[in-house]
KOLGU-4560 file (N, C-alpha, C; in nm, 3 decimals, padded with zeros to 5 digits):
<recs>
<n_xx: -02.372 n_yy: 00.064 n_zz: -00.933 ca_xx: -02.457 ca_yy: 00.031 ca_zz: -00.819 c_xx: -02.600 c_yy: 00.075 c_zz: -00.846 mol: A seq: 1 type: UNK>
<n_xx: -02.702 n_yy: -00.002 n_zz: -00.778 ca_xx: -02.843 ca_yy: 00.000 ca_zz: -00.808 c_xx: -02.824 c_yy: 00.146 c_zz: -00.698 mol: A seq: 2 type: UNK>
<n_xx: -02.949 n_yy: 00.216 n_zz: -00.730 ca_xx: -03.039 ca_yy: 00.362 ca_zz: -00.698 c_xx: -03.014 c_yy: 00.333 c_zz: -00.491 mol: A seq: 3 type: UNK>
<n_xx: -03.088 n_yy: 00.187 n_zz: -00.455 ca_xx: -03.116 ca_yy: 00.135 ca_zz: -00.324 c_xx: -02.968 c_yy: 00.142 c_zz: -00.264 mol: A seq: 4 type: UNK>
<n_xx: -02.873 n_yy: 00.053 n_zz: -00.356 ca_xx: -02.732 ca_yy: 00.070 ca_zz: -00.294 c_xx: -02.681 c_yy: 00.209 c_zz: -00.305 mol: A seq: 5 type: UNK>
<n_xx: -02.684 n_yy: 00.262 n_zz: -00.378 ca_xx: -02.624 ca_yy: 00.396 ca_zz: -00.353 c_xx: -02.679 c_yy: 00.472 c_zz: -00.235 mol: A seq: 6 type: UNK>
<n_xx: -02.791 n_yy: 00.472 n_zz: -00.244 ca_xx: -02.872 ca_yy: 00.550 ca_zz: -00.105 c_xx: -02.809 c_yy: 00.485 c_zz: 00.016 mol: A seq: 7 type: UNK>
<n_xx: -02.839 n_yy: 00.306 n_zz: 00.026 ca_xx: -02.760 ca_yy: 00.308 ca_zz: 00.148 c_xx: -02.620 c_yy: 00.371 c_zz: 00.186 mol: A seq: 8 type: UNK>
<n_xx: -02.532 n_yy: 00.332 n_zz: 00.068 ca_xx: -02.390 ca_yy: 00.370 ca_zz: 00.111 c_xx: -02.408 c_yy: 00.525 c_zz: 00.168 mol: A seq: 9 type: UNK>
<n_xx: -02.482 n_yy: 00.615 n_zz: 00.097 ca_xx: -02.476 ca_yy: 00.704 ca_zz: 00.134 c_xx: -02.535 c_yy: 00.755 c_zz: 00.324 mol: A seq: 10 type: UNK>
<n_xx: -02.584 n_yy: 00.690 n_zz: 00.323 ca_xx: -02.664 ca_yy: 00.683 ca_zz: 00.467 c_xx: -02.561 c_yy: 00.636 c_zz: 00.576 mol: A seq: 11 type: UNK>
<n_xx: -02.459 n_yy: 00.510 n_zz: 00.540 ca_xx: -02.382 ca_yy: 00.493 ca_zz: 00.568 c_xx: -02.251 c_yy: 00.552 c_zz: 00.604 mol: A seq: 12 type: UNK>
<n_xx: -02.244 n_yy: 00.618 n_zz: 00.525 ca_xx: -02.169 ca_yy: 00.780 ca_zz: 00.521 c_xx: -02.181 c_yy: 00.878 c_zz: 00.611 mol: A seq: 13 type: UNK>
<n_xx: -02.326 n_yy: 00.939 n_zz: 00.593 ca_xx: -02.382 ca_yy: 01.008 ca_zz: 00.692 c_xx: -02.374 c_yy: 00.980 c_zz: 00.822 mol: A seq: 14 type: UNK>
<n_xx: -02.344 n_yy: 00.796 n_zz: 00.861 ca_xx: -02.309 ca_yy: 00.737 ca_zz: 01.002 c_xx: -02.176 c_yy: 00.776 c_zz: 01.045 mol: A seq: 15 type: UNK>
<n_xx: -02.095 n_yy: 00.823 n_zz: 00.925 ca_xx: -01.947 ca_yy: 00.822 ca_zz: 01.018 c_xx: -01.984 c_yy: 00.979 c_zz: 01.099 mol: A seq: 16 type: UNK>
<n_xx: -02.079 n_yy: 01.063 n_zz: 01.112 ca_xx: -02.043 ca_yy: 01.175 ca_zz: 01.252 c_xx: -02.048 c_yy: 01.086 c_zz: 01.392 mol: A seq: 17 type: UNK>
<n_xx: -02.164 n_yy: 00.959 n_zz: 01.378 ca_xx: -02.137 ca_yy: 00.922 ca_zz: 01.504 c_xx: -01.995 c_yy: 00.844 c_zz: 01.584 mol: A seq: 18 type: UNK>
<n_xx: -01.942 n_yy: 00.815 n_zz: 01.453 ca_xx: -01.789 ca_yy: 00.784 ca_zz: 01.520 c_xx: -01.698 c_yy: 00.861 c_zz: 01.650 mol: A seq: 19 type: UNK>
<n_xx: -01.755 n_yy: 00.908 n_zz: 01.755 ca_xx: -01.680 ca_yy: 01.010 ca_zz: 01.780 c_xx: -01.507 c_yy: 00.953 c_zz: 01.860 mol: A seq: 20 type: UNK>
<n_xx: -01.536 n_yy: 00.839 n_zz: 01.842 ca_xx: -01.405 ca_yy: 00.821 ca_zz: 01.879 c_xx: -01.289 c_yy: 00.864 c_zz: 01.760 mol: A seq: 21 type: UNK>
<n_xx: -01.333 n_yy: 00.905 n_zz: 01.689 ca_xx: -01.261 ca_yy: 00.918 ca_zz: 01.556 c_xx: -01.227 c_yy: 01.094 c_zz: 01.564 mol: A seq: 22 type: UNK>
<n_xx: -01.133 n_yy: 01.174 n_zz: 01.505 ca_xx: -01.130 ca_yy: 01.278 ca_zz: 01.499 c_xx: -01.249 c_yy: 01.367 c_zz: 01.424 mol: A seq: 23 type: UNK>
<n_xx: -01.262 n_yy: 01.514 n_zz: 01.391 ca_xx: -01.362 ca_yy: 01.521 ca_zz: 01.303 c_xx: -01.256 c_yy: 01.550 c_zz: 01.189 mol: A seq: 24 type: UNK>
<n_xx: -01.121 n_yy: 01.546 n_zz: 01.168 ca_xx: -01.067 ca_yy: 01.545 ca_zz: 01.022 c_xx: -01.051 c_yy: 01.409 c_zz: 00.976 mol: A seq: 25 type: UNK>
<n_xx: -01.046 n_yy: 01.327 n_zz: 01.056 ca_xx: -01.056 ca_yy: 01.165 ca_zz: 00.974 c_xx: -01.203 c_yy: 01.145 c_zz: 00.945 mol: A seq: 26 type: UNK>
<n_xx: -01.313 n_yy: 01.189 n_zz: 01.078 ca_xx: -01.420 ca_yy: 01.170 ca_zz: 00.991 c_xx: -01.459 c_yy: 01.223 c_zz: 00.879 mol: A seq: 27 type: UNK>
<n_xx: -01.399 n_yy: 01.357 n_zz: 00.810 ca_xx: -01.415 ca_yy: 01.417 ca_zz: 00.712 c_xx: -01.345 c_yy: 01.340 c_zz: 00.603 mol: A seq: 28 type: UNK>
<n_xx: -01.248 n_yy: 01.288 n_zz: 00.614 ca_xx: -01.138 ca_yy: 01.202 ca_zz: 00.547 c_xx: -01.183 c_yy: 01.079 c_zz: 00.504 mol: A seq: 29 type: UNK>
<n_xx: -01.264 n_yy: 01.012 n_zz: 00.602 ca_xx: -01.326 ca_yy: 00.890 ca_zz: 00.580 c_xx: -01.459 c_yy: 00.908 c_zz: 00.457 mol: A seq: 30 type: UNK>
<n_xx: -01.537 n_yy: 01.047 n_zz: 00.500 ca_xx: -01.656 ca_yy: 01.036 ca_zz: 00.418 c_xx: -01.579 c_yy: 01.086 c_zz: 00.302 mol: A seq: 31 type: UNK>
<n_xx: -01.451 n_yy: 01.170 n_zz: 00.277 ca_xx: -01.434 ca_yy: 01.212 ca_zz: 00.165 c_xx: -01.392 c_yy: 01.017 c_zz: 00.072 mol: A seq: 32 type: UNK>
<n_xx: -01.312 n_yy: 00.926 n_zz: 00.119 ca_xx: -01.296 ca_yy: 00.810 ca_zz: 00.065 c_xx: -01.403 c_yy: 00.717 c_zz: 00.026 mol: A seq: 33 type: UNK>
<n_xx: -01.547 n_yy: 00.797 n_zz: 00.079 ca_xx: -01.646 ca_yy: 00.708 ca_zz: 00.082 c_xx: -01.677 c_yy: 00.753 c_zz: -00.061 mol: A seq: 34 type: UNK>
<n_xx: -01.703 n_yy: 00.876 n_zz: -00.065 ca_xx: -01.762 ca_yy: 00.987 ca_zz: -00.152 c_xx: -01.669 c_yy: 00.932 c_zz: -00.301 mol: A seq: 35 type: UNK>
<n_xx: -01.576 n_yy: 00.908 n_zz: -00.285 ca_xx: -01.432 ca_yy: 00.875 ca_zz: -00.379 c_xx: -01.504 c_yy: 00.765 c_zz: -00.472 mol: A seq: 36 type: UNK>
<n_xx: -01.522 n_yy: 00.678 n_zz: -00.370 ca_xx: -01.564 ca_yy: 00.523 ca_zz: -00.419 c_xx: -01.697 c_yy: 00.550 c_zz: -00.508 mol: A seq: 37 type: UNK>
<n_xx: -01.800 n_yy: 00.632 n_zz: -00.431 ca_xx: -01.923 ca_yy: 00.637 ca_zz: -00.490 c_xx: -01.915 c_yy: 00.755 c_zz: -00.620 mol: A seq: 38 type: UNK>
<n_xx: -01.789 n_yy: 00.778 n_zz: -00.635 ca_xx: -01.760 ca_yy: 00.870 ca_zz: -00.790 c_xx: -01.862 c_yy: 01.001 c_zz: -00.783 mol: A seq: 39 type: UNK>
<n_xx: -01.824 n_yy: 01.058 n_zz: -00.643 ca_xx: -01.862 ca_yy: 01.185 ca_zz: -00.631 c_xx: -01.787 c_yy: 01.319 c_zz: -00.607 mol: A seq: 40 type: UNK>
<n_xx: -01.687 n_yy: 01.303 n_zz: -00.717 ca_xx: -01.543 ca_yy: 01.339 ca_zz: -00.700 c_xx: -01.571 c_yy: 01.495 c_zz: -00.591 mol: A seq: 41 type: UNK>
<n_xx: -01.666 n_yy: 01.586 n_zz: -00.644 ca_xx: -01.708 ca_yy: 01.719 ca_zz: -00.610 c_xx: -01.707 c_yy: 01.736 c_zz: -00.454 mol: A seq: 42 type: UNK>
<n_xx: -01.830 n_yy: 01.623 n_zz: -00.412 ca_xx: -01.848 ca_yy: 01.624 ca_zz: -00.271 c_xx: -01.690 c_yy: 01.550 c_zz: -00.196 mol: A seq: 43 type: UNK>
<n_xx: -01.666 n_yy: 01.428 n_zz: -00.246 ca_xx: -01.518 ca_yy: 01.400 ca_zz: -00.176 c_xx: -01.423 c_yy: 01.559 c_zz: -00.170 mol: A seq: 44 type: UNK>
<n_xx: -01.408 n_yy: 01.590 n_zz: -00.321 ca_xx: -01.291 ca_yy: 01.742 ca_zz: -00.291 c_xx: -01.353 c_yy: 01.809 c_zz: -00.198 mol: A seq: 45 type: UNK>
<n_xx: -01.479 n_yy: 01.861 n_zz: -00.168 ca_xx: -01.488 ca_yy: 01.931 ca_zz: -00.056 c_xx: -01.491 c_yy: 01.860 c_zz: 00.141 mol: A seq: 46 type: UNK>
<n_xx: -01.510 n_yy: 01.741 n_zz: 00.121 ca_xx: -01.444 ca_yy: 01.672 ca_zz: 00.240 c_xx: -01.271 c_yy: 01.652 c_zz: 00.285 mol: A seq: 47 type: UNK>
<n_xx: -01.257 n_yy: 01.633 n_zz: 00.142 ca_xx: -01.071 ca_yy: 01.685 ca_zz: 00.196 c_xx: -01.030 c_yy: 01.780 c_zz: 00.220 mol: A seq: 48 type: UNK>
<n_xx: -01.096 n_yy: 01.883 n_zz: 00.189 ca_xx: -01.062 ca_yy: 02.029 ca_zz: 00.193 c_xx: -01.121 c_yy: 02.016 c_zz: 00.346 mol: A seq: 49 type: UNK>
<n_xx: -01.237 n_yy: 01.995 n_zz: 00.384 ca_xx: -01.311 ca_yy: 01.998 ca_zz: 00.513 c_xx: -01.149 c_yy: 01.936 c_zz: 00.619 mol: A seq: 50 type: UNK>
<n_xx: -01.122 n_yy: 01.847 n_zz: 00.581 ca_xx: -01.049 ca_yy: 01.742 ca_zz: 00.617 c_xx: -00.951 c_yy: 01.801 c_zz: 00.674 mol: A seq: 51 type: UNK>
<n_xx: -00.848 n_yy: 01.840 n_zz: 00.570 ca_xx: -00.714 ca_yy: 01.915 ca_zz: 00.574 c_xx: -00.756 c_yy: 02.062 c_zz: 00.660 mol: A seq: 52 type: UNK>
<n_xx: -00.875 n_yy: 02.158 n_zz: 00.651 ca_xx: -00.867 ca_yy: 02.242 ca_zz: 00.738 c_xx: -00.904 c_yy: 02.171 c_zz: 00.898 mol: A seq: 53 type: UNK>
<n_xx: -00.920 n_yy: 02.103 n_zz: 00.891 ca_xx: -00.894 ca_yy: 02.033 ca_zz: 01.073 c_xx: -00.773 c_yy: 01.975 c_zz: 01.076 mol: A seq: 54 type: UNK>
<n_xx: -00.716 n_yy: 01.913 n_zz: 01.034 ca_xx: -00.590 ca_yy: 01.846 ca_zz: 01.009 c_xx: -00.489 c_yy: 01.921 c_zz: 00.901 mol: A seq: 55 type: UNK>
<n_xx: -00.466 n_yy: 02.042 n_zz: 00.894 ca_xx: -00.352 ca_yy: 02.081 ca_zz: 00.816 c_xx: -00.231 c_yy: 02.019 c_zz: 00.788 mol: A seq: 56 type: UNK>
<n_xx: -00.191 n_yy: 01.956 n_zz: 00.945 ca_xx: -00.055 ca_yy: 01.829 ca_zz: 00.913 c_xx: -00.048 c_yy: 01.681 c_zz: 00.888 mol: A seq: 57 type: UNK>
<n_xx: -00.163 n_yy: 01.664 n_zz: 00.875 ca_xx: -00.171 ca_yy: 01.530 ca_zz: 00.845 c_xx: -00.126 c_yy: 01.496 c_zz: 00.720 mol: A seq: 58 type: UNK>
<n_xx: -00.024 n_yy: 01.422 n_zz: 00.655 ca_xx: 00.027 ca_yy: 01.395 ca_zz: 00.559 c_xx: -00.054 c_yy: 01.242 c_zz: 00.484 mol: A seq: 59 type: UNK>
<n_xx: -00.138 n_yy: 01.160 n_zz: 00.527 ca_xx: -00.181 ca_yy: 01.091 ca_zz: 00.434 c_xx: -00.318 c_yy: 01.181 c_zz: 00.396 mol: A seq: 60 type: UNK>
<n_xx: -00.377 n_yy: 01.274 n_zz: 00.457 ca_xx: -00.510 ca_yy: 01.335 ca_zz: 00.412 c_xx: -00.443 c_yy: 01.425 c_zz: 00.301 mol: A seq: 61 type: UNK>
<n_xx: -00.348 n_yy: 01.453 n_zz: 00.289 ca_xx: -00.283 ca_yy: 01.548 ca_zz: 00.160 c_xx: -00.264 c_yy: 01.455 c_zz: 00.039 mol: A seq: 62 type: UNK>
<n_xx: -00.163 n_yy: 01.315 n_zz: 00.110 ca_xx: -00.173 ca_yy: 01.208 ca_zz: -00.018 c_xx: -00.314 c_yy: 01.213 c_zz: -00.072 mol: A seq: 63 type: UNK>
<n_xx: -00.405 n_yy: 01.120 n_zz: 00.013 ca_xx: -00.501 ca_yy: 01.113 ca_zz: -00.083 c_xx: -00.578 c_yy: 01.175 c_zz: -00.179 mol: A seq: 64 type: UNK>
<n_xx: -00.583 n_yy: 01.381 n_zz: -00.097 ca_xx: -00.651 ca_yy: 01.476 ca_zz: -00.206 c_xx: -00.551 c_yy: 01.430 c_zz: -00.309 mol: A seq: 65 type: UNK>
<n_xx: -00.450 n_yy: 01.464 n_zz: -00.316 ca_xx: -00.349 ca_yy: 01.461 ca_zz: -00.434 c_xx: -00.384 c_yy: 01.364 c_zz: -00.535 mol: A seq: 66 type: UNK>
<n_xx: -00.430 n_yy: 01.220 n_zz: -00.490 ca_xx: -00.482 ca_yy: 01.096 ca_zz: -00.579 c_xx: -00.633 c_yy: 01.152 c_zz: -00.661 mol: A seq: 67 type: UNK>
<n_xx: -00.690 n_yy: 01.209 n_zz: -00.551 ca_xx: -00.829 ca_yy: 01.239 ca_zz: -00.622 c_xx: -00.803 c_yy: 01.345 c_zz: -00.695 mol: A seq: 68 type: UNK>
<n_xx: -00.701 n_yy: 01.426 n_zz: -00.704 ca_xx: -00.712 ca_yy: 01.547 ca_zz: -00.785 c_xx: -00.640 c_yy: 01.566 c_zz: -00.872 mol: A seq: 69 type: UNK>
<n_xx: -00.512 n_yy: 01.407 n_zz: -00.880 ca_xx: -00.367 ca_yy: 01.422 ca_zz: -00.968 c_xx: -00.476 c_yy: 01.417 c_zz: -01.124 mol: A seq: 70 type: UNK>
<n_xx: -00.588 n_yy: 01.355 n_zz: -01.125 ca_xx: -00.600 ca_yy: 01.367 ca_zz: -01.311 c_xx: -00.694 c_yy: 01.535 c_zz: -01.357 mol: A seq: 71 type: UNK>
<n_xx: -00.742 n_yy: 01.580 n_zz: -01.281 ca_xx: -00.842 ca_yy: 01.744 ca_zz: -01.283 c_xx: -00.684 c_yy: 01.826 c_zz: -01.298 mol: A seq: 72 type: UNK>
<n_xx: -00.587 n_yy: 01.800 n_zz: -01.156 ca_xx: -00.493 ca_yy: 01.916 ca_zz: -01.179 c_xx: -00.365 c_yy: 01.897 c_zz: -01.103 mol: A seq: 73 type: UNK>
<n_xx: -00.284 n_yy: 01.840 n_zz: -01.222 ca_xx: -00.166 ca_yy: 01.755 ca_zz: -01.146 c_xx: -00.088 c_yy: 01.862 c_zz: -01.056 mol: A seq: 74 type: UNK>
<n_xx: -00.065 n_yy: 01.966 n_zz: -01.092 ca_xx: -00.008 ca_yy: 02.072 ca_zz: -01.015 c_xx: -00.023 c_yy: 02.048 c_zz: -00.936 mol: A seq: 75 type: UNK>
<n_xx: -00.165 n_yy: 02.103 n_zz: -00.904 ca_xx: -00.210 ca_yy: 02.116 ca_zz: -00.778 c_xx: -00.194 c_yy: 01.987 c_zz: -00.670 mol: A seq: 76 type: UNK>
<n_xx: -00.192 n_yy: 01.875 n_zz: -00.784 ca_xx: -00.203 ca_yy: 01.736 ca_zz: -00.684 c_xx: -00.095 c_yy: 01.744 c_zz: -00.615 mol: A seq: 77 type: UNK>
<n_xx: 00.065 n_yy: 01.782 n_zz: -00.676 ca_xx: 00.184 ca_yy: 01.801 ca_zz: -00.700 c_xx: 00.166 c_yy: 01.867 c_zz: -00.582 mol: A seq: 78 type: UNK>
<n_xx: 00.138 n_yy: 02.017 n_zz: -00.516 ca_xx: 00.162 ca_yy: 02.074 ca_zz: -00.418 c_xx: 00.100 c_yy: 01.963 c_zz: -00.324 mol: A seq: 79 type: UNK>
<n_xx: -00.001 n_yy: 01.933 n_zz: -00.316 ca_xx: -00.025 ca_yy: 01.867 ca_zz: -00.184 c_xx: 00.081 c_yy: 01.738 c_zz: -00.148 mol: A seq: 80 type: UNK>
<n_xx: 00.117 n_yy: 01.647 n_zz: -00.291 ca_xx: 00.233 ca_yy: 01.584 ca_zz: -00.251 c_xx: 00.348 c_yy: 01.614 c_zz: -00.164 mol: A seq: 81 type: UNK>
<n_xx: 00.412 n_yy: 01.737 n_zz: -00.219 ca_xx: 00.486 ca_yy: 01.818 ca_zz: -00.178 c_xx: 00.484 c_yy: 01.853 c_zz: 00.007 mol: A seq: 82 type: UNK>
<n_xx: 00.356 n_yy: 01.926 n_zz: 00.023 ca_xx: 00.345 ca_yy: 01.918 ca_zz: 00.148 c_xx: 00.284 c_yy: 01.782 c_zz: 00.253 mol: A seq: 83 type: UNK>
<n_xx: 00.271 n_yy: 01.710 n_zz: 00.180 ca_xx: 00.242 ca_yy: 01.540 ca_zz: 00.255 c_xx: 00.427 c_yy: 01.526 c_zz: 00.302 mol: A seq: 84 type: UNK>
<n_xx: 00.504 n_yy: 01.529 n_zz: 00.212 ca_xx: 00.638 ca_yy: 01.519 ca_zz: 00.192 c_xx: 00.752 c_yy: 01.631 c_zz: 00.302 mol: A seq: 85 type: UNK>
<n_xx: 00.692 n_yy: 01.747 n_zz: 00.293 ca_xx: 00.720 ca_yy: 01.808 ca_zz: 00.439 c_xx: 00.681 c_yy: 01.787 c_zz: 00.539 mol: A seq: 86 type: UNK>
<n_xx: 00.551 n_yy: 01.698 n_zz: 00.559 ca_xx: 00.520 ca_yy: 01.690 ca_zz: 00.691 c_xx: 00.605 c_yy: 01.562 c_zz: 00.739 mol: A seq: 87 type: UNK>
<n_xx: 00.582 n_yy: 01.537 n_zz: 00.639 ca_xx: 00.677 ca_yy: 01.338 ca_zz: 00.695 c_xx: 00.704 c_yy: 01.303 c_zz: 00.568 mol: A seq: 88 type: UNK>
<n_xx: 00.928 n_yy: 01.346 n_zz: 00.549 ca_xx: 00.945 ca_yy: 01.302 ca_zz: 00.402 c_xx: 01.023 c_yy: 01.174 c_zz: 00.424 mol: A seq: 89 type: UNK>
<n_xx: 00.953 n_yy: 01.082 n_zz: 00.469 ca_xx: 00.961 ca_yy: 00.936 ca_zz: 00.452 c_xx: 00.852 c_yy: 00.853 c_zz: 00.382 mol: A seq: 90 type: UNK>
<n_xx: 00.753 n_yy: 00.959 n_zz: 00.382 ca_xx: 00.664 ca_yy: 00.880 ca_zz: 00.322 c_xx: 00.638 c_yy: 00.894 c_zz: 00.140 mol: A seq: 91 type: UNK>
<n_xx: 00.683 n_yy: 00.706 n_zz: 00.114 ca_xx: 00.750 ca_yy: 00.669 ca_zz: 00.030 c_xx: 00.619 c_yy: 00.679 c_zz: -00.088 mol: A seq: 92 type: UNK>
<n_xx: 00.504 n_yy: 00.681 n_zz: -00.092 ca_xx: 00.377 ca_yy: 00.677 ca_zz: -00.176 c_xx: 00.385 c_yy: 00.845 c_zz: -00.264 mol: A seq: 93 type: UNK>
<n_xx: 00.411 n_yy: 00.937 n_zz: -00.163 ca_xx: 00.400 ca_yy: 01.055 ca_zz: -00.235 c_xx: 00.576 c_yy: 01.083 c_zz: -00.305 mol: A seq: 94 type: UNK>
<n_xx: 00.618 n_yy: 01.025 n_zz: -00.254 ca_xx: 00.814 ca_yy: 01.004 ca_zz: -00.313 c_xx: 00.796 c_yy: 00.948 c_zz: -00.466 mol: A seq: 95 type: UNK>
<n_xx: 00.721 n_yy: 00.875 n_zz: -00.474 ca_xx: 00.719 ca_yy: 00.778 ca_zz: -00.647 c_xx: 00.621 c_yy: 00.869 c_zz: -00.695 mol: A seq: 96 type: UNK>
<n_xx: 00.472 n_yy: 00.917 n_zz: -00.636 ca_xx: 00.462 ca_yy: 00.988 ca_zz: -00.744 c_xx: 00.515 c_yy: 01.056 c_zz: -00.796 mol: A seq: 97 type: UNK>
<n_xx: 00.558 n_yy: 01.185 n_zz: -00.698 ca_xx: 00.641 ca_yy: 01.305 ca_zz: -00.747 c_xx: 00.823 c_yy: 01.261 c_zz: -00.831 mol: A seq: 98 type: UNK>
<n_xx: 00.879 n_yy: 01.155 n_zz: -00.802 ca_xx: 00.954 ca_yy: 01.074 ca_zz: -00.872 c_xx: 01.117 c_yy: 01.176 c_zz: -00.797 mol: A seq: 99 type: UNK>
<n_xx: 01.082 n_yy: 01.199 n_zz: -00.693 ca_xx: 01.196 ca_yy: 01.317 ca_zz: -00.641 c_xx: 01.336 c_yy: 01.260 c_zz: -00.562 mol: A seq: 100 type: UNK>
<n_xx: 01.430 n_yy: 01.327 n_zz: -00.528 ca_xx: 01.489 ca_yy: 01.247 ca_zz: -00.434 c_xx: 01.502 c_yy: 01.303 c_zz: -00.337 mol: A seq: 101 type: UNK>
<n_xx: 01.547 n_yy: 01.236 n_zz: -00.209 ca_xx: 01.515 ca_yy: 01.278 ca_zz: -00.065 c_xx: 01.558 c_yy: 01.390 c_zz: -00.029 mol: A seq: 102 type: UNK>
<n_xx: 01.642 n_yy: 01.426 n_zz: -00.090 ca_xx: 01.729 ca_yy: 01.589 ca_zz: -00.021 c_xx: 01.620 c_yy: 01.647 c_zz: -00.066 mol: A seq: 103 type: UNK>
<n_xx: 01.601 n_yy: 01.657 n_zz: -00.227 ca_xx: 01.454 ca_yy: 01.772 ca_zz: -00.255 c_xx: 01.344 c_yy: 01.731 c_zz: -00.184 mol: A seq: 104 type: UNK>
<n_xx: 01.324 n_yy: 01.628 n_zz: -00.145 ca_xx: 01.178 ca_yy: 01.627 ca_zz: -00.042 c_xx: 01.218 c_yy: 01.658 c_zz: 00.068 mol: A seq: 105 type: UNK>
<n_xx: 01.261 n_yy: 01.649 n_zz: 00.129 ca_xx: 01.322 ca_yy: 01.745 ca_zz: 00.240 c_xx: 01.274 c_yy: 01.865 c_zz: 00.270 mol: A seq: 106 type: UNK>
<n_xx: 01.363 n_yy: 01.972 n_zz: 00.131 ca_xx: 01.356 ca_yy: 02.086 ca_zz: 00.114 c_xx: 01.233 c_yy: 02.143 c_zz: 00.068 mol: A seq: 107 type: UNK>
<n_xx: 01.129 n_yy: 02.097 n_zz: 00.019 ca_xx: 01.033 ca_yy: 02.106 ca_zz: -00.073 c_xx: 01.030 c_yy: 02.147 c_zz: -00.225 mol: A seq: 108 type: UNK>
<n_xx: 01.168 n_yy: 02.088 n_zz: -00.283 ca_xx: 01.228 ca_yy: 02.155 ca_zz: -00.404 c_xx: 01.090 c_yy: 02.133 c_zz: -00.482 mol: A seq: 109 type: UNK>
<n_xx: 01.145 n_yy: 02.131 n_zz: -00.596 ca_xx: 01.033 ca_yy: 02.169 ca_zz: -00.740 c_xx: 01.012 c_yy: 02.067 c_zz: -00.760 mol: A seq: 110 type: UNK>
<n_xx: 01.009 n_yy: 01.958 n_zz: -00.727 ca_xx: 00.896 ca_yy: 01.845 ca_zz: -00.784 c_xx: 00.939 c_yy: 01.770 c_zz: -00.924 mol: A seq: 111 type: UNK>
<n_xx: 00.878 n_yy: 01.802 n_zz: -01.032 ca_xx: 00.912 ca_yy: 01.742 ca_zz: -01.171 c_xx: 00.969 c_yy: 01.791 c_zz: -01.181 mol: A seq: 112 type: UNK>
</recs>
């Protein structure tokens, strides 16, 4: 993206506080996906983190850190799978990564 597009997106970004119909952990969630796109991996990890401390149970804001963080530190991506998977172990996205079966997601067994 040209210097002009990046600035807008970013400005654009800066628009999601006025969302207030929106929570402030999805708005943190949203700018962290924005941040994602614009390959600002640093500032996104600290919006999910922003994210997840307003939303601790939200299980797709855990998927997604986990996506942004499975190639830096699969472990770690691995725990947040893990707990996406306790909060709601139906959800089938963090099930294939971690490659587990349902009784261990359940339980929060060991993963790989």
């Amino acid at each position: 993206l040209k210097t002009r597009q990046l600035d807008e997106a970013r400005r654009k970004l800066d628009g999601i506080d006025g969302l207030t119909q929106l929570s402030p952990g999805r708005r943190a969630e949203l700018r962290a996906q924005g941040l994602q796109l614009l390959d600002d991996r640093m500032a996104a990890q600290a919006q999910y983190v922003e994210a997840l401390k307003l939303e601790p149970a939200n299980a797709e804001f855990h998927l997604r850190y986990a996506a942004l963080m499975q190639s830096a530190n699969a472990e770690f991506a691995a725990s947040h799978l893990r707990a996406a998977l306790r909060i709601n172990p139906k959800l089938d996205a963090a099930r294939r990564v971690l490659a587990i079966d349902p009784i261990e997601a359940t339980t929060g067994g060991g993963g790989r």
